[in-house]
C-alpha positions as CSV (number, residue, x, y, z in Angstrom):
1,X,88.5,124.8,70.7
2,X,91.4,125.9,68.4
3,X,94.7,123.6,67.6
4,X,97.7,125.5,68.7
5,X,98.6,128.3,66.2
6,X,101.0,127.1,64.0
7,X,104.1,129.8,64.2
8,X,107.9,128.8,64.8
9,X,107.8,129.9,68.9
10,X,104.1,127.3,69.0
11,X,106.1,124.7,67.2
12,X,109.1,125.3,69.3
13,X,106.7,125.0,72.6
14,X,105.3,121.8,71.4
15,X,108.9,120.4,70.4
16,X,110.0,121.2,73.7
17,X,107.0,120.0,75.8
18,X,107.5,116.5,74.5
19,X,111.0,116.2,75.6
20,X,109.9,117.7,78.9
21,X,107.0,114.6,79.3
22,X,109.1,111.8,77.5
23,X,111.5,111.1,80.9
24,X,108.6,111.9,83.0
25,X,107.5,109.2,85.5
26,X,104.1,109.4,87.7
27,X,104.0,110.4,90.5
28,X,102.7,107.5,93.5
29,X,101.3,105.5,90.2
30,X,102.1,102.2,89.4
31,X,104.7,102.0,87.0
32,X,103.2,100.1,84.0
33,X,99.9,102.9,84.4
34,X,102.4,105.7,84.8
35,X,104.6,104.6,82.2
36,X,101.7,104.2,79.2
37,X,100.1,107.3,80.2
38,X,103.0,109.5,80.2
39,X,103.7,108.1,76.6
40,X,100.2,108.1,75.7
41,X,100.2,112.3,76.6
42,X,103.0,112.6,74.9
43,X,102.0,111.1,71.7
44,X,98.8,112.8,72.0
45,X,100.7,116.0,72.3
46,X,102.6,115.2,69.0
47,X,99.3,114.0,67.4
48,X,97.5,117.0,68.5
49,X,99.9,119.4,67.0
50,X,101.1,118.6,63.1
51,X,104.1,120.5,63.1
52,X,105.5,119.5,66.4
53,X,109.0,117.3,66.1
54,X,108.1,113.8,65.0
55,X,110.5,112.3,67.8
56,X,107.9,109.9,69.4
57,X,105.8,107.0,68.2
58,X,102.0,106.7,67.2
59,X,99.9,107.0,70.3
60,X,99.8,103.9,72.0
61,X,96.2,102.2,71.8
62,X,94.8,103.9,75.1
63,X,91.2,101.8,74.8
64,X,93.2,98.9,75.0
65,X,95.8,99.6,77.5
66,X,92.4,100.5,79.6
67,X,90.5,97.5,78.5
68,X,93.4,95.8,80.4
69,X,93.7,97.5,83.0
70,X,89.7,97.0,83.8
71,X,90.4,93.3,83.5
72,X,93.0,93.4,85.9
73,X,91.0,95.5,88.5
74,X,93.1,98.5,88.2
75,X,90.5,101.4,89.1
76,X,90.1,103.9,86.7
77,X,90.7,106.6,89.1
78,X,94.0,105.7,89.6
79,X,94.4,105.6,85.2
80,X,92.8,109.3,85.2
81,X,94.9,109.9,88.0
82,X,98.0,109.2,85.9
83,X,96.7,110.8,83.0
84,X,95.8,114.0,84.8
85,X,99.1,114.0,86.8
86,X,100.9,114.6,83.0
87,X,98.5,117.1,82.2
88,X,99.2,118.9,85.1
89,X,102.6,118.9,84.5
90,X,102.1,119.9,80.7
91,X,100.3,123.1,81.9
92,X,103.3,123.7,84.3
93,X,105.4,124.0,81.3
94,X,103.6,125.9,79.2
95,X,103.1,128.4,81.6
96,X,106.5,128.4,82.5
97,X,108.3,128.4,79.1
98,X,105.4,130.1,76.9
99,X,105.4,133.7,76.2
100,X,101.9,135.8,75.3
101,X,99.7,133.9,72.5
102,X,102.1,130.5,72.8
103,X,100.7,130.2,76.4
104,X,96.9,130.5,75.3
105,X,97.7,128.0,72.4
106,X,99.5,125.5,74.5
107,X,96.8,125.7,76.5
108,X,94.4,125.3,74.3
109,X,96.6,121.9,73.3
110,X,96.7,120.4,76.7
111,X,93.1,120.9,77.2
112,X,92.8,118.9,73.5
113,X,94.7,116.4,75.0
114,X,93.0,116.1,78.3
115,X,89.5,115.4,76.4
116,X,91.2,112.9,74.7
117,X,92.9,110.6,77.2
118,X,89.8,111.2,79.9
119,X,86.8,110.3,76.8
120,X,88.9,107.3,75.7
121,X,90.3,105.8,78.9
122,X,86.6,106.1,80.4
123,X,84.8,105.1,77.5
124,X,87.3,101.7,77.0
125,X,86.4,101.4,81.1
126,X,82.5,101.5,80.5
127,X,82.5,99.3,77.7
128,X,85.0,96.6,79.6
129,X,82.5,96.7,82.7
130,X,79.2,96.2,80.1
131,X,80.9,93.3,78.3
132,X,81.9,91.7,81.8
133,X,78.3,92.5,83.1
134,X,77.0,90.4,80.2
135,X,79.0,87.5,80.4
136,X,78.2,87.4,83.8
137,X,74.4,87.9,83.0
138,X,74.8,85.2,80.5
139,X,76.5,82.9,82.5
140,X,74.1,83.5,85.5
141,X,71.1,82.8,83.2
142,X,72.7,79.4,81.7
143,X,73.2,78.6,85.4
144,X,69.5,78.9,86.5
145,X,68.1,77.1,83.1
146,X,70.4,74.3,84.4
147,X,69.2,74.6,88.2
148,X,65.1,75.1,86.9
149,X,65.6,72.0,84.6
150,X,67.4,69.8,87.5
151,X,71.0,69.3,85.5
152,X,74.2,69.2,86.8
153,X,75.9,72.3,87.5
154,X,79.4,71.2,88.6
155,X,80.8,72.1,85.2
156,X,79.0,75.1,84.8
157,X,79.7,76.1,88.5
158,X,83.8,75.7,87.6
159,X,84.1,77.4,84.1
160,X,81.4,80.4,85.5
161,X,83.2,80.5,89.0
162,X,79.7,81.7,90.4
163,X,78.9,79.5,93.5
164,X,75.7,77.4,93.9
165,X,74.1,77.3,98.0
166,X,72.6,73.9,99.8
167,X,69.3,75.5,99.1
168,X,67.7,78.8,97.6
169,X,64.1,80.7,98.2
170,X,62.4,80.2,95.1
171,X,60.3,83.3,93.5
172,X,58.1,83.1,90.9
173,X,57.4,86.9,89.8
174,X,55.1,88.5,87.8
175,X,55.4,92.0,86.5
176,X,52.5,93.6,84.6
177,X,52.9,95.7,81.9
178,X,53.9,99.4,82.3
179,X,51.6,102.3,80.9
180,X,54.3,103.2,79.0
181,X,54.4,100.0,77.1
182,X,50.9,100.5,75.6
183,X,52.2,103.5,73.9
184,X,52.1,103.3,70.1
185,X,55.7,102.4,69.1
186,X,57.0,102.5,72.6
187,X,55.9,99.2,73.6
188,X,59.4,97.6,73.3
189,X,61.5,100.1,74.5
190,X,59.4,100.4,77.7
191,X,59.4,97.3,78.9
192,X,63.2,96.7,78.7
193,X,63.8,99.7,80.4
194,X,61.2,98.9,83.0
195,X,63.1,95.3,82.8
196,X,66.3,96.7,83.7
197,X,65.2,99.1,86.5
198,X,63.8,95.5,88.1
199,X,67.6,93.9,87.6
200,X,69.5,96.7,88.9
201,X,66.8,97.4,92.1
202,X,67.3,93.3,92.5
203,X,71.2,93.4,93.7
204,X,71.3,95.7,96.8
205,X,68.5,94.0,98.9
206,X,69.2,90.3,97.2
207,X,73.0,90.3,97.0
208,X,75.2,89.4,94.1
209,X,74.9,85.4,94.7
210,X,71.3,86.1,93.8
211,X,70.3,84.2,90.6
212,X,67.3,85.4,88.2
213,X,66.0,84.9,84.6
214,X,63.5,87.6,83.8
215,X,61.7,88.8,81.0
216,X,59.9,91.9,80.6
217,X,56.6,89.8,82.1
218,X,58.8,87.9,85.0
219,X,60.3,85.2,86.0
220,X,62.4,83.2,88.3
221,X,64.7,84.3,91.2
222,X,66.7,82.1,93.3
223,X,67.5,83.3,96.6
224,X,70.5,81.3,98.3
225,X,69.0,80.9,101.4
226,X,70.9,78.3,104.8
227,X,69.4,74.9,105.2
228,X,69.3,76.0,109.1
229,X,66.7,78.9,109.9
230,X,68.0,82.4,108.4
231,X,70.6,84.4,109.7
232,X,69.6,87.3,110.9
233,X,70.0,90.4,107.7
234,X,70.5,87.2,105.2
235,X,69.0,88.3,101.5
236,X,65.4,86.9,101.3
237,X,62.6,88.6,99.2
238,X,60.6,89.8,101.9
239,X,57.4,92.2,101.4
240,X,59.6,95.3,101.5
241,X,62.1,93.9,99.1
242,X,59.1,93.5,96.8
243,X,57.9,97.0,97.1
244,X,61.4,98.4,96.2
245,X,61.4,95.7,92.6
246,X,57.7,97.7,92.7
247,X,59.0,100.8,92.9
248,X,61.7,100.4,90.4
249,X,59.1,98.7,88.1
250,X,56.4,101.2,88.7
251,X,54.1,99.3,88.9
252,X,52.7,96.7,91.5
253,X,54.5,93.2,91.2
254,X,53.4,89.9,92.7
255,X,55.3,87.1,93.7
256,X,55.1,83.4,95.5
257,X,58.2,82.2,97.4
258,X,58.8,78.8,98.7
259,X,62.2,77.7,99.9
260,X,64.0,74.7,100.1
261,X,66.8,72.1,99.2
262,X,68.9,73.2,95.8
263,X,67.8,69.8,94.1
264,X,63.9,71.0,95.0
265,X,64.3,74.0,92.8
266,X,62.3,72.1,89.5
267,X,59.8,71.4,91.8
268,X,59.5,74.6,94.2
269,X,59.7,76.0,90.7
270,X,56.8,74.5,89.2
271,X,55.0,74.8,92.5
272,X,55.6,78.3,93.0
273,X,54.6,79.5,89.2
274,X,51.4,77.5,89.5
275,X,50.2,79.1,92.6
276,X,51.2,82.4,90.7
277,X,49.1,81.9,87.9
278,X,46.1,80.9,90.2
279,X,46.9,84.1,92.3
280,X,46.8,86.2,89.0
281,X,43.7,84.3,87.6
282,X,41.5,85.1,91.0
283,X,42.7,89.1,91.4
284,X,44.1,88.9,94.2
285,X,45.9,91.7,95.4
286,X,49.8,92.2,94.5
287,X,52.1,91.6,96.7
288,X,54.3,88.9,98.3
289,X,52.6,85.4,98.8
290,X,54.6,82.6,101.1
291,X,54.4,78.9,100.4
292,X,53.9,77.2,104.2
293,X,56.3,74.6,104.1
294,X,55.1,71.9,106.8
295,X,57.4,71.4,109.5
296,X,60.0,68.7,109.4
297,X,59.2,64.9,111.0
298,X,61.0,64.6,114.7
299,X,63.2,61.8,114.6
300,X,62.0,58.2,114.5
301,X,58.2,60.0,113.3
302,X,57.1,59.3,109.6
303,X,57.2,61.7,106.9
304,X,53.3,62.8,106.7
305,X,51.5,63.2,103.3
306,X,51.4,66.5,102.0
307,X,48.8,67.7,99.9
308,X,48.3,71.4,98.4
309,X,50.6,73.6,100.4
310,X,49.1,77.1,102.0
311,X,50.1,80.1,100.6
312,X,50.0,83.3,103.0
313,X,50.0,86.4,102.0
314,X,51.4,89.8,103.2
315,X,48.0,90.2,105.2
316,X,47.3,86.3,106.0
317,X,45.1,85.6,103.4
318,X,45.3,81.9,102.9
319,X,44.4,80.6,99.8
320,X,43.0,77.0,99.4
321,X,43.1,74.6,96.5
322,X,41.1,77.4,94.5
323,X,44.2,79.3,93.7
C-alpha cells in the first residue's frame, strides 16, 4: 500500500486531518483509553505522512500504553474500539474534505494507520497475557514442588495470591511418547507441543485452582477436592476427563488418583506414582486407575492397619500387591 502522494492539496489534507483528530474525544470510551488513542492516531497520521505539519508530538508508545491497560484488565476490545472509533472518523474527513486522488491517498493513509494501531495494540495485548500466563505457570509450579515436598506454603500462598484447599485428588500421570516425537529432528518440538495441548485441555474440565507440574512424559496434578464427599459437577479427573487429556495428547494416557488431606499430598504422591509405575511395568491397559481409600473409623472404633491399598480401574480390575 502507497504513502499518501506527496502534492500541496495531500499535504494540506493531512495538515488538516490532524487538527480535525487533535480535540477529538471517544466516543462511550473511558477517558484515559480515548484520550491516548486519539493522540496515538494522530501522531500516527503525522508519522505516516512526512510532509504533513509537524504540530504534534512523537507517537506515544502504544505497546506500552497497552501493556498497561492488560495489567489493569481493560479489554482490548474496548482499546480497538477507541482506536477504530478515530479511524472512523479520519475516513469521515477525508471523504468529506478530499477531492479526486487526495481522497484515494488519504485513504490509503488511514488504512496505514489502522494496521498500525490494531498490530501493535494487539501484539503488546498477546505478549502481556503470555508473560502473565508464565508467571502464573511458574508460580503454580513452585507452589506444587512445595506441596509434593511437604513445605510450608503460607508465604508462597500470599506473594502468588493462588489459594491452597483442605485437601486435593492426587494424579500421577503418565503420557507416552507421540509418533511424532520419534521423527528424526522432530523429537523436541513434538513433545512440547503435545505437552501443551495436555495443559490447555487440563483447565476446562479441572478448573483454574487446578495445580500440575508436567513434563513432556507426566507428572503430577492436584485436584482441590472438599474434605466432605464431592459436590455434585466439582472438578475431579474422572475417566472422561482422561480421555479428553487423551485426546488432546493423542495418544492414550494413564493415570492413578488417590485423594486426601492437603498435608497427605507427599505421601498420596509417592503412593500414587508407585502404583503407576507398577501399572506401566505389567501392561495394563491405559486409562484411569482409583486408589480405594478405606473407609474412616466410627467414633470411639480404632483406626485399623492398612496395608497395600486397591487400585480399581475404569473396568474394576483390581490390582494386588503385584502392581
Amino acid at each position: 500500500m502507497t504513502a499518501m502522494r506527496v502534492g500541496s492539496s495531500s499535504e494540506s489534507l493531512a495538515s488538516k486531518l490532524l487538527d480535525y483528530l487533535a480535540p477529538r474525544t471517544g466516543r462511550g470510551i473511558p477517558g484515559d483509553v480515548a484520550t491516548t488513542t486519539r493522540d496515538y492516531v494522530a501522531a500516527a497520521v503525522q508519522l505516516l505522512a512526512p510532509r504533513a505539519r509537524r504540530g504534534v508530538a512523537e507517537p506515544p508508545e502504544i505497546a506500552g500504553a497497552a501493556t498497561r491497560w492488560a495489567r489493569e484488565g481493560v479489554a482490548l476490545e474496548t482499546v480497538l474500539a477507541s482506536c477504530h472509533d478515530e479511524i472512523r472518523a479520519g475516513l469521515e474527513f477525508v471523504a468529506a474534505h478530499g477531492e479526486g486522488d487526495d481522497v484515494v491517498a488519504g485513504a490509503q493513509l488511514i488504512l496505514r494507520v489502522l494496521e498500525m494501531v490494531t498490530v501493535t495494540a494487539s501484539a503488546a495485548y498477546v505478549d502481556e497475557h503470555r508473560l502473565v500466563a508464565r508467571e502464573h505457570q511458574t508460580a503454580a509450579q513452585t507452589l506444587v514442588s512445595a506441596l509434593l515436598g511437604g513445605h510450608a506454603v503460607g508465604e508462597l500462598v500470599s506473594q502468588t495470591g493462588i489459594a491452597v484447599a483442605p485437601a486435593y485428588q492426587v494424579v500421577a500421570l503418565s503420557i507416552p511418547a507421540h509418533p511424532d516425537e520419534r521423527r528424526p529432528g522432530a523429537g523436541a518440538a513434538a513433545a512440547r507441543r503435545k505437552l501443551r495441548r495436555v495443559q490447555a485441555a487440563l483447565a476446562d474440565p479441572l478448573g483454574s485452582r487446578a495445580l500440575s507440574l508436567l513434563s513432556a512424559a507426566g507428572g503430577t496434578v492436584l485436584v482441590p477436592a472438599d474434605a466432605r464427599p464431592a459436590r455434585i459437577g466439582a472438578p475431579e479427573m474422572t475417566a472422561e476427563v482422561l480421555a479428553m487429556l487423551s485426546e488432546a495428547a493423542e495418544v492414550p494416557l494413564t493415570a492413578v488418583a488417590a485423594t486426601g488431606a492437603t498435608a497427605r499430598i507427599p505421601e498420596l504422591a509417592a503412593r500414587t506414582h508407585d502404583l503407576l509405575d507398577g501399572i506401566r511395568a505389567a501392561d495394563r491397559v491405559p486409562g484411569l486407575y482409583r486408589v480405594a481409600e478405606p473407609p474412616e473409623p466410627a467414633d470411639g472404633e480404632p483406626a485399623q492397619q492398612v496395608r497395600m491399598p486397591v487400585v480399581t480401574s475404569n473396568n474394576d480390575h483390581r490390582i494386588g500387591r503385584s502392581a
